[in-house]
VEXMI-884240 format. One line per 2 residues: number of its first residue (from 0); their letters; for each residue x, y, z of N, C-alpha, C. Coordinates in steps of 0.1 Angstrom, whole numbers, always signed. Layout:
NUM> A> X,Y,Z,X,Y,Z,X,Y,Z ~ ...
***
This chain:
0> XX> +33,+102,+16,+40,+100,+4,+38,+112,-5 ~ +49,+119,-12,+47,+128,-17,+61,+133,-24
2> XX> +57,+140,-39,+70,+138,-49,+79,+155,-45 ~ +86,+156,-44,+90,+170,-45,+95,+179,-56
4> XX> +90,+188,-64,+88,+195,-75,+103,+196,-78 ~ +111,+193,-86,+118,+193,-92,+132,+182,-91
6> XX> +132,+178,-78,+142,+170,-78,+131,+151,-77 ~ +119,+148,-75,+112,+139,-78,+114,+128,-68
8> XX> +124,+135,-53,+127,+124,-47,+116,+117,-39 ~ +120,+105,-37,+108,+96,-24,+103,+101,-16
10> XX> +93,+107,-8,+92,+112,+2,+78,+106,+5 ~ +75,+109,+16,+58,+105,+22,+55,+113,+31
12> XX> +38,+108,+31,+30,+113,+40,+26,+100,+48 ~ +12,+95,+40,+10,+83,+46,-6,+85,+57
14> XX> +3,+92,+66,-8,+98,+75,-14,+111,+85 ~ -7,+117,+72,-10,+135,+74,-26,+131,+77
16> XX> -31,+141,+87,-45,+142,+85,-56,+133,+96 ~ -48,+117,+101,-53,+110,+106,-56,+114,+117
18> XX> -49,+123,+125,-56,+128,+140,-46,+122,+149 ~ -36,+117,+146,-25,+112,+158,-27,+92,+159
20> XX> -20,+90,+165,-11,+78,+171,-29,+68,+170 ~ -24,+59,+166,-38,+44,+169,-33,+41,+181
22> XX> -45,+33,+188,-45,+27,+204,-38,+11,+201 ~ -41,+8,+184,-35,-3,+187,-20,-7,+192
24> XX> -15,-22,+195,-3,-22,+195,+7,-31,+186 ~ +18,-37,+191,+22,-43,+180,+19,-53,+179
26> XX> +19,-64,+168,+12,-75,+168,+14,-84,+175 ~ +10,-92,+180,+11,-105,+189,+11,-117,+181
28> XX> +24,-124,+189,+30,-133,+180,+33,-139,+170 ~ +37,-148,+164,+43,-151,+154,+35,-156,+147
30> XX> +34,-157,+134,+27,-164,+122,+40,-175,+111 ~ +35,-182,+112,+42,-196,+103,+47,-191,+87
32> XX> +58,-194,+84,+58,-188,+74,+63,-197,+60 ~ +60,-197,+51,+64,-209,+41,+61,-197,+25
34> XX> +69,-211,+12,+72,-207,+6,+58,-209,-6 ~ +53,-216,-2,+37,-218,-7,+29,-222,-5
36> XX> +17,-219,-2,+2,-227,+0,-11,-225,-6 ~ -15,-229,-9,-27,-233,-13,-38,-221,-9
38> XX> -39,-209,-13,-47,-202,-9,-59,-198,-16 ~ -66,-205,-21,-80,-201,-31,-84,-215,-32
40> XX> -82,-225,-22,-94,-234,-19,-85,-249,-30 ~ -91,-257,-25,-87,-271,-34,-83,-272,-42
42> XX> -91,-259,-54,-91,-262,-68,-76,-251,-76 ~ -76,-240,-64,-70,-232,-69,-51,-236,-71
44> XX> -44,-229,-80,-25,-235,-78,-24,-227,-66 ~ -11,-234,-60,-2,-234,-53,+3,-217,-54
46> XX> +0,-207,-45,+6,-193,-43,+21,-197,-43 ~ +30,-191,-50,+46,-191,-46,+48,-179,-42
48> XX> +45,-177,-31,+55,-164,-24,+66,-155,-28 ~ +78,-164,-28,+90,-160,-31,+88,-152,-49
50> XX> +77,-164,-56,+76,-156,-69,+68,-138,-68 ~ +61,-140,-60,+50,-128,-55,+63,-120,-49
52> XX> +69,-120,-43,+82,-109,-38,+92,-108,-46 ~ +90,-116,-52,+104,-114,-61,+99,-104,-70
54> XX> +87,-104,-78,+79,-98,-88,+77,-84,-87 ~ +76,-78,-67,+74,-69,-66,+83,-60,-57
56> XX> +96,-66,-56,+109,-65,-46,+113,-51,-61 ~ +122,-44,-52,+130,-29,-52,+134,-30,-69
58> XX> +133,-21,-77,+134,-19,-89,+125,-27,-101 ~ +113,-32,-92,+103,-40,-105,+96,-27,-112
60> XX> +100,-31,-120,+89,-17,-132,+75,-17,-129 ~ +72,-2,-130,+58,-6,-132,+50,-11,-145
62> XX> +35,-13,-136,+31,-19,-156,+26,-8,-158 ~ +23,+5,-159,+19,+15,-165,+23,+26,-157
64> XX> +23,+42,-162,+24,+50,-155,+13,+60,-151 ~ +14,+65,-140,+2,+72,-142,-1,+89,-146
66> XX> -10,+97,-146,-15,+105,-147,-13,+117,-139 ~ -6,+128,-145,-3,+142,-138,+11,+136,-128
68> XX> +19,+130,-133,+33,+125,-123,+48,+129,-134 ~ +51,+137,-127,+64,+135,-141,+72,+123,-139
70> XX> +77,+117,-152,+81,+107,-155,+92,+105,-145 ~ +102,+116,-144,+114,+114,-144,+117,+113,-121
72> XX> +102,+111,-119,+101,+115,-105,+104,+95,-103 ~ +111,+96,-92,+122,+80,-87,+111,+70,-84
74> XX> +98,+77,-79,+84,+67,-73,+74,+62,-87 ~ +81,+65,-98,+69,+64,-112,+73,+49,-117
76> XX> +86,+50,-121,+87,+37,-134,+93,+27,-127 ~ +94,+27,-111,+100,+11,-105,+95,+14,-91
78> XX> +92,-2,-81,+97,+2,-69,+104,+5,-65 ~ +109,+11,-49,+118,+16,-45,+118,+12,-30
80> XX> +129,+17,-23,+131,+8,-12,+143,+22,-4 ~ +137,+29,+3,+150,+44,+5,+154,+46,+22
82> XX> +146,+44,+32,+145,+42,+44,+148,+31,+54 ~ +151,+16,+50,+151,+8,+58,+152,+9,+76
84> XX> +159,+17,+77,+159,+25,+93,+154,+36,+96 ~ +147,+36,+108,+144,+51,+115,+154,+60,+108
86> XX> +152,+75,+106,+153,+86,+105,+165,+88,+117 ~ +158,+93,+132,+165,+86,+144,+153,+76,+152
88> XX> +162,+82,+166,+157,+69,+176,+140,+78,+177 ~ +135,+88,+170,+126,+97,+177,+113,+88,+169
90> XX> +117,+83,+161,+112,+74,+150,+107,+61,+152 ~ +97,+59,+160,+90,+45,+170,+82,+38,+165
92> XX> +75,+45,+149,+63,+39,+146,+60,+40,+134 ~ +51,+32,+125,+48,+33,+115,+35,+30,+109
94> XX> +36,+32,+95,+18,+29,+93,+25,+26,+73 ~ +8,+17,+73,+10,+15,+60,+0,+25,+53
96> XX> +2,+25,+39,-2,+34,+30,-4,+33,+15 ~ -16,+37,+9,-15,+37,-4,-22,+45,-12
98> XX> -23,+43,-27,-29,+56,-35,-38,+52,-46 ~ -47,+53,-50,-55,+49,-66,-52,+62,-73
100> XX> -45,+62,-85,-44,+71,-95,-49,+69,-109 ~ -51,+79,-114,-56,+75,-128,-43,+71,-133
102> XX> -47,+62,-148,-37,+57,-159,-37,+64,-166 ~ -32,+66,-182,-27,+80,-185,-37,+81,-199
104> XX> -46,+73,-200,-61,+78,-207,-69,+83,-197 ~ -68,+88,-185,-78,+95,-174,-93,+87,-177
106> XX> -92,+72,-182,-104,+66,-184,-114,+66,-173 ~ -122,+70,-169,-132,+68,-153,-144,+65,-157
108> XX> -148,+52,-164,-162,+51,-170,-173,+50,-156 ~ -183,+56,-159,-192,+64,-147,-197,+50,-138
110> XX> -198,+38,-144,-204,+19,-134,-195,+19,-128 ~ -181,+24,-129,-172,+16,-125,-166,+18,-109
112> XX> -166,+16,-100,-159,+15,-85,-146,+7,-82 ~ -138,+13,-72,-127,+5,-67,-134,+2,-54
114> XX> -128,-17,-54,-129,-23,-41,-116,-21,-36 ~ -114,-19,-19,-100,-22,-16,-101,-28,-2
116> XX> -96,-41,-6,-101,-51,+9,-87,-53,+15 ~ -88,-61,+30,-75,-68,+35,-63,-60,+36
118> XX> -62,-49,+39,-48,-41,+43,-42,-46,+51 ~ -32,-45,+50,-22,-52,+63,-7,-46,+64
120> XX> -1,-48,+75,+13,-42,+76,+22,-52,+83 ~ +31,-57,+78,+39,-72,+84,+52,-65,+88
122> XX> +58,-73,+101,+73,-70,+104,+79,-82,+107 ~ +90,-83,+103,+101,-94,+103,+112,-86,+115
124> XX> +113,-90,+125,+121,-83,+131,+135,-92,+132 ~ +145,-85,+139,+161,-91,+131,+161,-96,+144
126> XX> +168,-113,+140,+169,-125,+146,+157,-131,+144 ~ +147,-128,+141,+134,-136,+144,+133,-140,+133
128> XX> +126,-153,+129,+126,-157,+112,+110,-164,+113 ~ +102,-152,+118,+84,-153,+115,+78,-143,+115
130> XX> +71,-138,+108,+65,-126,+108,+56,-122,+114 ~ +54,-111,+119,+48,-108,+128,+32,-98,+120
132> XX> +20,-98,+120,+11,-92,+117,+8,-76,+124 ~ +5,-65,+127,+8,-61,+131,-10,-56,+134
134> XX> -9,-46,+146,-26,-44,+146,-32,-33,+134 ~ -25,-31,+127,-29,-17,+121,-39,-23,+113
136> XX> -54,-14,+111,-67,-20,+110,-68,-20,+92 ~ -78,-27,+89,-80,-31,+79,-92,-17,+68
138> XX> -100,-13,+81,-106,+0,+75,-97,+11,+77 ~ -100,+19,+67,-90,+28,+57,-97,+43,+61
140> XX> -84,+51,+66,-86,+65,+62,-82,+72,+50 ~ -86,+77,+45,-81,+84,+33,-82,+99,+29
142> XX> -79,+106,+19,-78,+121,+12,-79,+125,+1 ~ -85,+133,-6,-82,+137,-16,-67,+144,-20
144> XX> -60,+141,-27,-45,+148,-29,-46,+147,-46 ~ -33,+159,-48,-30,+157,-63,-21,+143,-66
146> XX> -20,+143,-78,-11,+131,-83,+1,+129,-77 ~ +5,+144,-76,+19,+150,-70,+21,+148,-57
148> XX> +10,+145,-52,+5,+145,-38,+6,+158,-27 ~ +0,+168,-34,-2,+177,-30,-16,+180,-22
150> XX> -16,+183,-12,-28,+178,-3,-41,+186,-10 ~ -55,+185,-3,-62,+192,-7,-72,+190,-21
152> XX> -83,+195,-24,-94,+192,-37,-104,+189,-34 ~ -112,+183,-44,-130,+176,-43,-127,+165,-35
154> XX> -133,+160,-27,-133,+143,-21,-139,+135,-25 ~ -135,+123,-31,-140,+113,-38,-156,+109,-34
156> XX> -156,+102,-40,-172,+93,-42,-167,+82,-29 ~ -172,+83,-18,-165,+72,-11,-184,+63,-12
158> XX> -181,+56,-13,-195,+46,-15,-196,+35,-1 ~ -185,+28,+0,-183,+23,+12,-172,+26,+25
160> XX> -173,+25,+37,-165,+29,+48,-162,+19,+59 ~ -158,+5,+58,-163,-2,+67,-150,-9,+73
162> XX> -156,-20,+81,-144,-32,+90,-136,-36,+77 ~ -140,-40,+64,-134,-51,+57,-122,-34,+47
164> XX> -131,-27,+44,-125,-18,+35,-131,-3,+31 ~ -122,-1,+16,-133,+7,+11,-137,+5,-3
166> XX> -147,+14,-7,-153,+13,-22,-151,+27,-24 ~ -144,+32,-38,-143,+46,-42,-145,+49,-50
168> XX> -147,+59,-56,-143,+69,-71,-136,+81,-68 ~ -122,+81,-74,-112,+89,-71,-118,+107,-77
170> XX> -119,+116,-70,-126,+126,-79,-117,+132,-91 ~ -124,+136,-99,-116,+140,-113,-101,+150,-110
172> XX> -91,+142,-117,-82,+146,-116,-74,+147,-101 ~ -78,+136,-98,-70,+139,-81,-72,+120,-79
174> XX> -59,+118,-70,-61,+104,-65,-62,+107,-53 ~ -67,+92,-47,-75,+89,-34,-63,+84,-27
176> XX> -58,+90,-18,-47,+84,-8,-54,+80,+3 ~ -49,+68,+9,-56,+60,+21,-45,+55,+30
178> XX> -51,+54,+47,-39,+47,+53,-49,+39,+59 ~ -44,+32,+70,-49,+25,+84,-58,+34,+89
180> XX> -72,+28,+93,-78,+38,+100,-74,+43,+115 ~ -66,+32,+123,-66,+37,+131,-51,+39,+135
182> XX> -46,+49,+128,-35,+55,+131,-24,+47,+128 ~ -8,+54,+131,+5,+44,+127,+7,+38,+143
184> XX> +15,+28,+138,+18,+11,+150,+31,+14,+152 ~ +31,+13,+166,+46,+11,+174,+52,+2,+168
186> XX> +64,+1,+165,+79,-5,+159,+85,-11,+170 ~ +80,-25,+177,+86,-28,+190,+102,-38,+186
188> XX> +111,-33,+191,+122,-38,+186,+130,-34,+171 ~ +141,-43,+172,+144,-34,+156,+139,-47,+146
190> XX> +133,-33,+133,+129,-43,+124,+135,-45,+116 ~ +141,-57,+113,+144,-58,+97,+140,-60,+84
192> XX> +127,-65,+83,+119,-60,+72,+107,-57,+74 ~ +96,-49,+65,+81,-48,+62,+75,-49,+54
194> XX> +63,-55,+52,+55,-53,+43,+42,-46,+47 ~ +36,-42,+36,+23,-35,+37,+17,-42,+20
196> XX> +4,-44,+27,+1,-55,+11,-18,-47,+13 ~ -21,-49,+5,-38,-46,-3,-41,-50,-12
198> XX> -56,-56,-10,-59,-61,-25,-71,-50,-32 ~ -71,-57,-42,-82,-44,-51,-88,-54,-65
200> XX> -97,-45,-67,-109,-51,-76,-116,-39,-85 ~ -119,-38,-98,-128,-29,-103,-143,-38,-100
202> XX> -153,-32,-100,-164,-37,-93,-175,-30,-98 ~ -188,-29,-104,-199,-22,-105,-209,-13,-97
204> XX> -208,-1,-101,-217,+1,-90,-234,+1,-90 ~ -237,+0,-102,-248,-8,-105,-253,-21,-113
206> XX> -254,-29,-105,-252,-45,-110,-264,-49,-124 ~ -269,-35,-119,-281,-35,-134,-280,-29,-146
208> XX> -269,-20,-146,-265,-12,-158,-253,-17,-165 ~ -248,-10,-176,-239,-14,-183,-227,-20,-176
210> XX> -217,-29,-182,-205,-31,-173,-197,-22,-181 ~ -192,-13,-180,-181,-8,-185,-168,-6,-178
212> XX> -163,-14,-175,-149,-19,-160,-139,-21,-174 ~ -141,-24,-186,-129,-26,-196,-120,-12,-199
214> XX> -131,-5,-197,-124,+6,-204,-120,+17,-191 ~ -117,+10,-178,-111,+16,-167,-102,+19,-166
216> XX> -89,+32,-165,-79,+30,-161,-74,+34,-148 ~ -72,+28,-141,-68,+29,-128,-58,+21,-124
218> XX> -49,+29,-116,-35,+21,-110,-32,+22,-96 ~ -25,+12,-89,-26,+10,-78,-10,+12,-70
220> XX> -3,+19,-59,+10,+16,-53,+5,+16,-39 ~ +17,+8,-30,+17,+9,-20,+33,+14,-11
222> XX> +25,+14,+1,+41,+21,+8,+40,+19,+23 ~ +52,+25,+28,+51,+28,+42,+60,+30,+51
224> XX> +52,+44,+54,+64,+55,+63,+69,+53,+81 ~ +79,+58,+82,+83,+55,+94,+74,+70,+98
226> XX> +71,+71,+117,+65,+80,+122,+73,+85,+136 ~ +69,+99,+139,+75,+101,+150,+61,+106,+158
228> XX> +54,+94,+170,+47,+100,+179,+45,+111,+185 ~ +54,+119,+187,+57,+134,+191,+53,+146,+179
230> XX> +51,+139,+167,+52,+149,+158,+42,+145,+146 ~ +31,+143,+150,+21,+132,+146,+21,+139,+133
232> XX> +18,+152,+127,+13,+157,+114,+28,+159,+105 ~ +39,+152,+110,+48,+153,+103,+51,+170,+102
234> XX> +55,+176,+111,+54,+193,+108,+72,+194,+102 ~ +78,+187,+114,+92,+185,+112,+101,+186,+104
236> XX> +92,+173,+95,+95,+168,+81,+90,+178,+69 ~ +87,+187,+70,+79,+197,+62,+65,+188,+57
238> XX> +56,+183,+68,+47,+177,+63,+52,+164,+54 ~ +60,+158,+52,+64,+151,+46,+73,+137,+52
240> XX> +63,+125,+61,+65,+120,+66,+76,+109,+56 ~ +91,+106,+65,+99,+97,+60,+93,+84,+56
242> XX> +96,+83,+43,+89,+67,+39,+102,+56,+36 ~ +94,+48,+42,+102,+30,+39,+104,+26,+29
244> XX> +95,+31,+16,+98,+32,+5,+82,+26,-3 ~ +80,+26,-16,+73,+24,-24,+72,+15,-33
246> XX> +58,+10,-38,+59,-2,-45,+59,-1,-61 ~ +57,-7,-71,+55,-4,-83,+42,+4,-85
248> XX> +33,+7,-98,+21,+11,-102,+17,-6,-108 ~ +4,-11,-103,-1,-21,-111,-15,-12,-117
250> XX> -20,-24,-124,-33,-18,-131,-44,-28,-121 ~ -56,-16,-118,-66,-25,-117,-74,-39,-125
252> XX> -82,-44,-120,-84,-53,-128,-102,-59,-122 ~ -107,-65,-134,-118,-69,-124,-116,-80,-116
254> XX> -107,-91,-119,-100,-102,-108,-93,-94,-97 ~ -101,-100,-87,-91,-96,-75,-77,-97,-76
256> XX> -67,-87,-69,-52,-91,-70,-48,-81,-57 ~ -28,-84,-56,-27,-83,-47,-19,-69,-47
258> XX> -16,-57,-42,-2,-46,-40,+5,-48,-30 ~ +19,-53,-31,+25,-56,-20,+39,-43,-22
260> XX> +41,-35,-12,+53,-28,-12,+62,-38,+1 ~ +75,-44,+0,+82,-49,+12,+99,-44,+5
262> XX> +102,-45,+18,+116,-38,+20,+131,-52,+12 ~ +123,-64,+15,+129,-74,+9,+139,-77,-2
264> XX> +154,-73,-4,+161,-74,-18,+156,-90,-24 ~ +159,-88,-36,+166,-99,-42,+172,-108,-36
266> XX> +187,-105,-37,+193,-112,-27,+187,-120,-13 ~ +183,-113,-5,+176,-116,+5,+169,-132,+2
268> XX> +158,-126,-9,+147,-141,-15,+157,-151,-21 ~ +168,-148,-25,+173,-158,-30,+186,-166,-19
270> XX> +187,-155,-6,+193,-166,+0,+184,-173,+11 ~ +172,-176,+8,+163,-180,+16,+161,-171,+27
272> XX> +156,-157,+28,+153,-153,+38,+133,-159,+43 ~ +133,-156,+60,+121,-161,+60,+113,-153,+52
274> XX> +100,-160,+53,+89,-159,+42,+81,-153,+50 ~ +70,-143,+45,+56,-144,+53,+45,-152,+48
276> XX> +38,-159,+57,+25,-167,+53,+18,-164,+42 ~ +15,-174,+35,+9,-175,+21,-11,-170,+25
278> XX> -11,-169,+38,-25,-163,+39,-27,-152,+36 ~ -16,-147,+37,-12,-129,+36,-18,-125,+26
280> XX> -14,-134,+16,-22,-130,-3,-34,-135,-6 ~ -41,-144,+7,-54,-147,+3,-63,-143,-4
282> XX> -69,-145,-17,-79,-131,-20,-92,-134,-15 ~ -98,-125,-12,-111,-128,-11,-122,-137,-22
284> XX> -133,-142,-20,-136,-152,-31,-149,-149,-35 ~ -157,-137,-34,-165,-127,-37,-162,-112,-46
***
C-alpha cells in the first residue's frame, strides 16, 4: 500500500519485503454465515454484521486523519474499494495488510503499546454463498515505512512477535506496516468478495506505572492486494503491489475493536448478499 506523490492514487504494497509466496493454501471449506450472533459470551448484545459492514463498506469516512498524509490523497478521508479483479490472469494471489499511523497530535505517550490480535483474510467466491477462511496466518510481518509509505527508517519497538500477534511502538514519525507472516494465499477460483479484518487495543507496557493510553493517538486501516507469484517483490508494479482496496482510518482505543477492509457495496448488504460468520468479529476477552 502506498500513496503516489502528487496524484494520491490507491496503490499498495502489502508484502514488499516478505521473502516470496507462504506454503499455506486456500482455505478449506466453508464456514456458516449469518446476520448476527452472540459473540462476547451470554451477557454480551447480539453482533449485527450487516451493521459492522455497512459501517465500514466503500466511502465510510474516516474518524480521524492521520499524520504526514496529504489530505487530498483518495486512501485518507473514506474507504475505498479500486481492484475487485486481478490486474490479469498472472494475478493468482493475495495477502492481507495493514498500517498503525500516528493521529495528527503525534501523541505517543511513552506506557503506551499497540496490541494487534486475530488477522484474517475471508473469500466469498461467485456462486458460493459461505465464506471461506483462508490460511493466511495470524502472526504478522511487518516494516518500518513513511506515512506516505515510503519504505525504509528506524524499526519500531516490536515488544511481541508471536502465534496470536503483535505488540508495537511505531518509531517516531514513521508507521508500522504489517502483513501475514507467512506470505500471500492463492486465489483458488474466481472471487467475488474479500475481507481482511484485525483487531487492536492500546495496552500498557508497564502494568506498574502510569496509565497514560488517554492521551494516545493512534489510527488504524486495513487492506489487501492482489499478488503475482512470479513477481513476488512486486518489481513490475514499480514496487507497488495492486491493491483490492482500503479501509477507513479508526482510532485506537483501550477496548478491544475491530478493522475490517471488504470489497462489499452497499447495495450488495442491502440486497441480502451472504454474510460472513459473526465469529470473524469475535474480540478477544483479555
Amino acid at each position: 500500500m502506498n500513496g503516489t506523490a502528487g496524484s494520491g492514487d490507491l496503490v499498495g504494497t502489502g508484502g514488499v519485503g516478505t521473502g516470496g509466496a507462504g506454503n499455506g493454501g486456500a482455505g478449506n471449506g466453508g464456514v456458516g454465515s449469518g446476520s448476527g450472533a452472540n459473540v462476547g459470551g451470554s451477557s454480551s448484545p447480539v453482533f449485527d454484521v450487516t451493521e459492522h459492514l455497512l459501517a465500514s463498506a466503500e466511502s465510510s469516512p474516516s474518524e480521524a486523519p492521520p499524520s504526514g498524509v496529504p489530505s487530498t490523497w483518495n486512501w485518507v478521508a473514506a474507504a475505498t474499494s479500486t481492484l475487485t479483479s486481478p490486474p490479469d490472469g498472472a494475478y493468482t494471489h493475495a495477502n492481507y495488510w495493514g498500517a498503525v499511523f500516528r493521529g495528527q497530535s503525534d501523541a505517543t505517550p511513552g506506557n503506551t503499546q499497540i496490541e494487534l490480535r486475530n488477522c484474517s483474510m475471508w473469500f466469498l467466491r461467485e456462486g458460493a454463498d459461505q465464506w471461506v477462511k483462508t490460511d493466511a496466518s495470524v502472526d504478522l510481518g511487518g516494516s518500518t515505512f513513511t506515512p506516505t509509505y515510503a519504505g525504509g527508517g528506524p524499526e519500531p519497538l516490536v515488544l511481541l512477535q508471536g502465534p496470536a500477534g503483535s505488540d508495537v511502538v511505531p518509531a517516531e514519525g514513521h508507521i508500522w506496516h504489517f502483513w501475514q507472516g507467512n506470505g500471500y494465499q492463492p486465489v483458488a477460483g474466481v472471487v467475488r468478495e474479500i475481507i481482511s479484518n484485525c483487531q487492536s487495543r492500546l495496552a500498557l507496557r508497564n502494568a506498574g506505572a502510569e496509565d497514560d493510553r488517554a492521551a494516545a493517538d493512534y489510527l488504524v486501516h486495513m487492506g489487501a492486494d492482489w499478488r503475482n507469484p512470479s513477481d513476488p517483490e512486486c518489481v513490475n508494479d514499480g514496487y507497488i503491489c495492486p491493491s483490492w482496496g482500503v479501509s477507513k482510518f479508526e482510532r485506537l482505543s483501550v477496548a478491544w475493536r475491530n478493522h475490517t477492509f471488504h470489497s462489499l457495496t452497499r447495495a450488495d448488504l442491502s440486497a441480502g448478499a451472504p454474510l460472513p460468520p459473526a465469529s470473524l468479529f469475535a474480540l478477544p476477552m483479555n
